[in-house]
C-alpha positions in Angstrom: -5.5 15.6 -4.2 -7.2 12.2 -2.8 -10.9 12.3 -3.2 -11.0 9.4 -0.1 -13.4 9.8 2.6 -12.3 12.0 5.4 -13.3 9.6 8.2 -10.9 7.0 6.6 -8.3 9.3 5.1 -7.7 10.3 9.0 -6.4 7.1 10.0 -4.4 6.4 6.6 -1.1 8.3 8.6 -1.2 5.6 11.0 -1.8 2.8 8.8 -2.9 -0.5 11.1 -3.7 -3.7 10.0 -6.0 -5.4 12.2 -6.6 -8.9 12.4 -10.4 -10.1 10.9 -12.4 -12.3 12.3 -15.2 -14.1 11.4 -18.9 -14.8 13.7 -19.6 -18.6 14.1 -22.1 -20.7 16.9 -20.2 -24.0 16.9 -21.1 -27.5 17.2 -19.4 -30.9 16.8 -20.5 -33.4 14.3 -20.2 -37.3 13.8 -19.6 -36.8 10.4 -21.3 -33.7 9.0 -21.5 -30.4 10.9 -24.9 -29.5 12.8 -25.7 -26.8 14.8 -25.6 -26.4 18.1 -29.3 -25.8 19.0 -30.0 -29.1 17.0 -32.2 -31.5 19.2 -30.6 -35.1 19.9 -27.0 -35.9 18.5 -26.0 -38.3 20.6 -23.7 -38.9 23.5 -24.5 -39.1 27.1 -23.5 -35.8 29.3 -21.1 -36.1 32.1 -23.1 -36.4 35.6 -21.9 -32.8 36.7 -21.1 -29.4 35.0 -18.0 -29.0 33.2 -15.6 -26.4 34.7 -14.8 -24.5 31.8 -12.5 -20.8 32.2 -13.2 -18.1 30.2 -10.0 -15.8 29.6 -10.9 -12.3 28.8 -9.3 -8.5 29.1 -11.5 -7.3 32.1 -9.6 -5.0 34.3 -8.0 -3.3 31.3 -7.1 0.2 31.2 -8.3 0.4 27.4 -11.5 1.0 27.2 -12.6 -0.4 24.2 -10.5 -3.7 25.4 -12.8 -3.3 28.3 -15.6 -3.2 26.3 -15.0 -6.2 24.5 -14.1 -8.2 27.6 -17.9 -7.9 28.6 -18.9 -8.9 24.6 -16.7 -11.5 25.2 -18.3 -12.5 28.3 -21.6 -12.0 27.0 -21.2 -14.0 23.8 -19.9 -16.9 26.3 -22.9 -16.6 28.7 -25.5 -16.9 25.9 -23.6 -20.1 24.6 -24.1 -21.9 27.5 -27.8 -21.0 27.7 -28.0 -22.4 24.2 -26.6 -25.6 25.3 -29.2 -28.9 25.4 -28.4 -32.1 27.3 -24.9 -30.8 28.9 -24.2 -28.2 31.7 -20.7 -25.6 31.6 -19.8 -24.4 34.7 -18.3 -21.0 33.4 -15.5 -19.6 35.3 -14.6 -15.7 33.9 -11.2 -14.8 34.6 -10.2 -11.2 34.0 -6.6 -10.8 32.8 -6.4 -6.9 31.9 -4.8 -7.6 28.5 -1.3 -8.8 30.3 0.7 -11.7 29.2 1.3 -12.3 33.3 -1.7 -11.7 34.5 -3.4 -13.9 31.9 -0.6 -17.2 32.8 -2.1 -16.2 36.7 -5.1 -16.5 35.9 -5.0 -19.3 33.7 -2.9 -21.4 36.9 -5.8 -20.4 39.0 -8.0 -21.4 36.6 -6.4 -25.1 36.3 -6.4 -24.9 40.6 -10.3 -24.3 40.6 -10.4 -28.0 37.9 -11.1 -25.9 34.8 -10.7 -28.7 32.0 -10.1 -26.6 29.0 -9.4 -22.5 28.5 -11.4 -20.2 26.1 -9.5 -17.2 25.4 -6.7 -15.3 26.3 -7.5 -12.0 23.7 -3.4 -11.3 22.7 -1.3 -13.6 20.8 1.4 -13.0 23.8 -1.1 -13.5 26.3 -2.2 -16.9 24.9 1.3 -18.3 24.3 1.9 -17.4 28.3 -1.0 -19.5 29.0 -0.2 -22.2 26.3 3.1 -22.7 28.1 1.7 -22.8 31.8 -1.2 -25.3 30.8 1.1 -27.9 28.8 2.5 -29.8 31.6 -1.2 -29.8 33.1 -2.3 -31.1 30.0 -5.3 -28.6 29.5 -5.5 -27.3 25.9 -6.1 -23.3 25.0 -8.7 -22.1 22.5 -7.5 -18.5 22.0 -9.4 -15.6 20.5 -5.7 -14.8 18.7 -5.9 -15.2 14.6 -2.0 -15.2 14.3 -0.8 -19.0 13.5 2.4 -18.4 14.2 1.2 -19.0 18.0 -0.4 -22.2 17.0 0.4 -25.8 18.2 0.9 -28.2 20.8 -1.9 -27.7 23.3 -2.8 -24.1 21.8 -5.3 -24.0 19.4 -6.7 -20.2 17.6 -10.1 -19.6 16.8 -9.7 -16.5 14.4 -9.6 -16.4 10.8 -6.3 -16.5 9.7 -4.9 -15.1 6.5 -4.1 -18.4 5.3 -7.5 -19.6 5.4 -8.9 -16.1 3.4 -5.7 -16.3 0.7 -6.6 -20.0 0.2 -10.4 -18.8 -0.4 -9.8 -16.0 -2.9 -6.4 -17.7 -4.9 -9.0 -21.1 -5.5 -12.0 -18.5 -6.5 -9.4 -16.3 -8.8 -8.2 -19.5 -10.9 -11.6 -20.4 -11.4 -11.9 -16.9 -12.8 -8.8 -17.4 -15.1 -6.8 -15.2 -12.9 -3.7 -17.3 -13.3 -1.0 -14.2 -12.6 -1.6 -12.8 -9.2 0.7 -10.2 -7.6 1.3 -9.3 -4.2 1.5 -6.3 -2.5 2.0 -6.1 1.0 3.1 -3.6 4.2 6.5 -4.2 5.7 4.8 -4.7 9.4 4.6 -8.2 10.6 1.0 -8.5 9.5 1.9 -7.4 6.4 4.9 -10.2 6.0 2.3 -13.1 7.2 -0.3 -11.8 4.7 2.8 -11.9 2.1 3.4 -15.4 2.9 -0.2 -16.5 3.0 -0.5 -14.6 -0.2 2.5 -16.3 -1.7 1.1 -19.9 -0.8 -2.4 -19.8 -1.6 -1.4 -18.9 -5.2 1.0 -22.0 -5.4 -1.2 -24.4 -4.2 -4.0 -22.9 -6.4 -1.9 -23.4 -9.3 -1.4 -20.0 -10.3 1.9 -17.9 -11.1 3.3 -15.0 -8.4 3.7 -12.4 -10.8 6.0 -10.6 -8.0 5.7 -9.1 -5.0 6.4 -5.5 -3.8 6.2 -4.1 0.0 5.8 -0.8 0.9 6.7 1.2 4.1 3.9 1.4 6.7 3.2 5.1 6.3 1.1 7.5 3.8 4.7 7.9 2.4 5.5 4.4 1.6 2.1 4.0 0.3 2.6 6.9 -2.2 6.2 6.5 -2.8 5.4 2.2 -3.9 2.9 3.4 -6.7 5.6 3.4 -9.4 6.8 0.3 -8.1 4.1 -2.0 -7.9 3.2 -0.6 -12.0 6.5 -1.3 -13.5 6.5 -5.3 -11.4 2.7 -5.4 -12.5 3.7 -4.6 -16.4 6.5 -6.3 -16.1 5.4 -9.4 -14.8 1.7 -9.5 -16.7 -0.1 -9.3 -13.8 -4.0 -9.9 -14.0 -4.6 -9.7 -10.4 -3.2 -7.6 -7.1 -3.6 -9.3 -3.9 -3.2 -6.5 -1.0 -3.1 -7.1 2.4 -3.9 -3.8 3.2 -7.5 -2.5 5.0 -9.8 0.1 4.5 -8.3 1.7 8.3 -5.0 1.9 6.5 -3.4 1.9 3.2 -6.6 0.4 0.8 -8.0 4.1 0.5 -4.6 5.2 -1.3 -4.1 2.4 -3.4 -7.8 1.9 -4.5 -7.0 5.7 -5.6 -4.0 6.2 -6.7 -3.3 2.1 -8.7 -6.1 3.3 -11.2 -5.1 6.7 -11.3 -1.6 5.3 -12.8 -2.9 3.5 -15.1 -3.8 0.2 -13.2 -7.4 0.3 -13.2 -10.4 -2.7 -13.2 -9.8 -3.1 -16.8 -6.4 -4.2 -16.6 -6.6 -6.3 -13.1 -8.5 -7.6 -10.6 -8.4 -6.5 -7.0 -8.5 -8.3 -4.7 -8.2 -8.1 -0.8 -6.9 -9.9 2.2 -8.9 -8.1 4.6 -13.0 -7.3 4.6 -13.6 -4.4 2.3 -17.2 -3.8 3.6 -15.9 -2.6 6.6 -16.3 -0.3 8.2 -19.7 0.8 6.0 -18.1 3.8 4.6 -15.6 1.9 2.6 -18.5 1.0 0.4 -18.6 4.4 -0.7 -14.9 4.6 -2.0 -15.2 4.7 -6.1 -11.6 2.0 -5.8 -13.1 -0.5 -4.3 -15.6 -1.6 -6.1 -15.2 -4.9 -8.2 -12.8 -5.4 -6.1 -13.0 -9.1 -4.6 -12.8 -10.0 -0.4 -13.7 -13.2 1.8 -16.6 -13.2 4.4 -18.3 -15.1 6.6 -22.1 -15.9 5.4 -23.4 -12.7 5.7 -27.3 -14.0 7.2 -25.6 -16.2 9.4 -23.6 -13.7 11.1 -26.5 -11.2 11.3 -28.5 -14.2 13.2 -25.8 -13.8 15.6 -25.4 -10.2 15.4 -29.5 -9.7 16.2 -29.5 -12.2 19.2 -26.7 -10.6 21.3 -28.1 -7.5 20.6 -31.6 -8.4 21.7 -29.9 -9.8 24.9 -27.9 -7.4 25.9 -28.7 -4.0 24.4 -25.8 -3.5 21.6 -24.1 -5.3 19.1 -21.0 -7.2 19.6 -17.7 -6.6 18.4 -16.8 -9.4 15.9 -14.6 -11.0 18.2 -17.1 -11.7 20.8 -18.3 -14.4 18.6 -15.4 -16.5 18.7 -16.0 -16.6 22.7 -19.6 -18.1 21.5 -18.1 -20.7 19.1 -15.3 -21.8 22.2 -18.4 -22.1 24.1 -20.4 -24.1 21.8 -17.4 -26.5 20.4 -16.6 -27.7 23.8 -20.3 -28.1 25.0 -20.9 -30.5 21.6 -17.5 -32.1 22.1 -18.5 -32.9 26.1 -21.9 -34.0 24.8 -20.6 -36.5 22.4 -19.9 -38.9 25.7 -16.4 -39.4 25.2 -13.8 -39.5 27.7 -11.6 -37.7 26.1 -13.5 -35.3 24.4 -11.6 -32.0 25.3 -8.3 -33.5 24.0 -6.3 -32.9 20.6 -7.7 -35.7 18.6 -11.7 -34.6 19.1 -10.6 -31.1 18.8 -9.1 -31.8 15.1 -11.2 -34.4 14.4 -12.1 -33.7 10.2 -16.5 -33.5 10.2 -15.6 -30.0 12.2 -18.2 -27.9 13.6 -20.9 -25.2 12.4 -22.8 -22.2 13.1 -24.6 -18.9 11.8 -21.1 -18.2 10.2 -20.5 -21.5 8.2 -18.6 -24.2 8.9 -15.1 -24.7 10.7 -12.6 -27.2 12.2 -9.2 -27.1 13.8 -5.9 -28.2 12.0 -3.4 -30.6 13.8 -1.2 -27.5 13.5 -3.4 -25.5 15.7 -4.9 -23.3 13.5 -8.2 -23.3 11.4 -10.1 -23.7 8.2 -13.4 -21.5 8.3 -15.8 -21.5 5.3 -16.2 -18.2 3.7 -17.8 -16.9 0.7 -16.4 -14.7 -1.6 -17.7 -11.3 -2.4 -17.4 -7.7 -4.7 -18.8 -4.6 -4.0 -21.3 -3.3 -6.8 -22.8 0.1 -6.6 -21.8 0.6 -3.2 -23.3 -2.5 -2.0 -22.1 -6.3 -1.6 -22.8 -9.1 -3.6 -21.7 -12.7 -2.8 -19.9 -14.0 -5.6 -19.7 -17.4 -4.3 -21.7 -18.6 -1.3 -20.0 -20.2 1.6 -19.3 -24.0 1.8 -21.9 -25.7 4.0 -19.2 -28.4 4.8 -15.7 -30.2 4.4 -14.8 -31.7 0.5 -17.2 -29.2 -1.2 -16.6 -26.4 -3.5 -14.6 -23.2 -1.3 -12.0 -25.8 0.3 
């Protein structure tokens, strides 16, 4: 009955959500962003390395965890190569993707004089380690994307939903889409995309025109068709916001919303996750017009090409963030002052920037990332709206 691809249609009866994250090489600016491989910038470097411990799943009985450990290591290792006028001393500490083993390691790590802690990979893991290093007053830049985590001395370097709803409500409004609807999965990702859904279109200006949930099966997908057209008539809808992704529930509503009589004619689509991947979701008649957030595309494949030509395969998305931790705290060390691993350089406003656009940490411990803003036409993307190169500019 669904014409969806089989590859994706497989994976629809156990619906996940996964977190998204963006590619970035960071670097610390005075008042704009620069990158990292910029010559000069100021500052005088510390006499003597700076001990800095990398967190990441090795030991983990998952392999593709295991996998990504080594990306993550990788990505790390080719930061501090890239590094001018300051040395890291990287310490990697394995933590098999355990919330204890990752608070042990992280206590070693502050017993060997590590001054600040990239990683842990789990939002569990990286709250254990949050906790252990506040009295020792080291702060935690995790690979986690989930802000309800976020604070104190722990600091996430993944795109959060937030950030991407922010993106897409401002872009919609500027697009006269002034009645956007959610529709979201009863999981907890699915209530923090609602949420981040919810705000973005206050603070954009625009009206919720409702929001419907649906159980996180093939079932509850199917069974919240009728449901999500009579709120979406009812309410005047011009837009649908959905947090699902193209491994779970987007095949099925992509299908079966038009199908009812809620087609691109009548609203826009739009999507909380990346719609481009995996590449066969380009192929999928319901997605395209539909709208998604990105990092800069040729900045992430400048990334994507150099780890590959290093180490013989390309990185999982996340590895990158282990690249920007890398990078942030070499530029923040490199600016000369004393306290430049502590809250207020981390947050400070000018941010940092790399092959994925600009970014910068919140006083609440979470982030704003640039992104651009993107459709897909005849099976291919086009950027809608280009990225913001910096802070105060169009896309914030």
């Amino acid at each position: 009955m669904f014409a969806v691809l089989h590859i994706i249609r497989k994976s629809v009866a156990t619906l996940a959500l996964r977190p998204f994250l963006m590619l970035a090489a960071l670097v610390l600016a005075a008042c704009q962003p620069v990158s990292v491989a910029a010559p000069g910038g100021g500052g005088t470097a510390p006499s003597g390395p700076v001990p800095v411990a990398l967190l990441v799943p090795h030991g983990s009985a998952d392999a593709q965890e295991a996998q990504l450990a080594r990306d993550l290591e990788n990505a790390a290792r080719l930061a501090v190569a890239d590094l001018a006028g300051v040395q890291i001393d990287l310490r990697v500490y394995g933590t098999a993707g355990q919330a204890g083993q990752a608070q042990q390691a992280a206590l070693n790590a502050a017993a060997d004089g590590a001054r600040i802690i990239i990683g842990p990979l789990h939002a569990e893991s990286a709250n254990a380690v949050a906790v252990a290093m506040a009295p020792r007053n080291i702060n935690v830049l995790a690979f986690s994307n989930n802000p309800t985590i976020a604070g104190g001395n722990l600091f996430i370097l993944g795109q959060t939903f937030q950030n991407t709803a922010n993106r897409l409500a401002d872009f919609a409004t500027r697009q006269q889409k002034s009645r956007i609807m959610a529709v979201y999965s009863d999981n907890l990702a699915g209530q923090l995309g609602r949420t981040a859904i919810e705000q973005a279109v206050r603070d954009n200006g625009a009206t919720l025109a409702g929001s419907v949930g649906y159980e996180f099966s093939q079932e509850g997908v199917i069974d919240a068709i009728p449901k999500i057209k009579t709120a979406a008539e009812t309410n005047a809808a011009d837009a649908i916001f959905l947090t699902a992704n193209s491994a779970g529930a987007l095949p099925l509503f992509t299908q079966m919303l038009p199908e009812n009589g809620l087609g691109p004619d009548r609203v826009q689509y739009i999507g909380l996750s990346r719609w481009d991947t995996p590449p066969q979701t380009l192929d999928l008649p319901g997605v395209q017009g539909g709208w998604f957030a990105l990092p800069d595309p040729a900045r992430a494949s400048q990334f994507t090409q150099r780890f590959s030509a290093a180490y013989g395969n390309v990185p999982h998305p996340i590895a990158s963030l282990s690249y920007d931790g890398i990078a942030a705290v070499g530029a923040l060390v490199k600016s000369g002052n004393r306290e430049a691993l502590g809250r207020a350089a981390l947050t400070q406003s000018a941010g940092f920037q790399g092959v994925s656009g600009v970014f910068r940490f919140r006083p609440d411990g979470s982030n704003e990332r640039g992104l651009a803003v993107a459709t897909i036409r005849d099976r291919r993307v086009t950027i809608l709206s280009p990225a913001p190169q910096s802070f105060g500019g169009a896309g914030f």
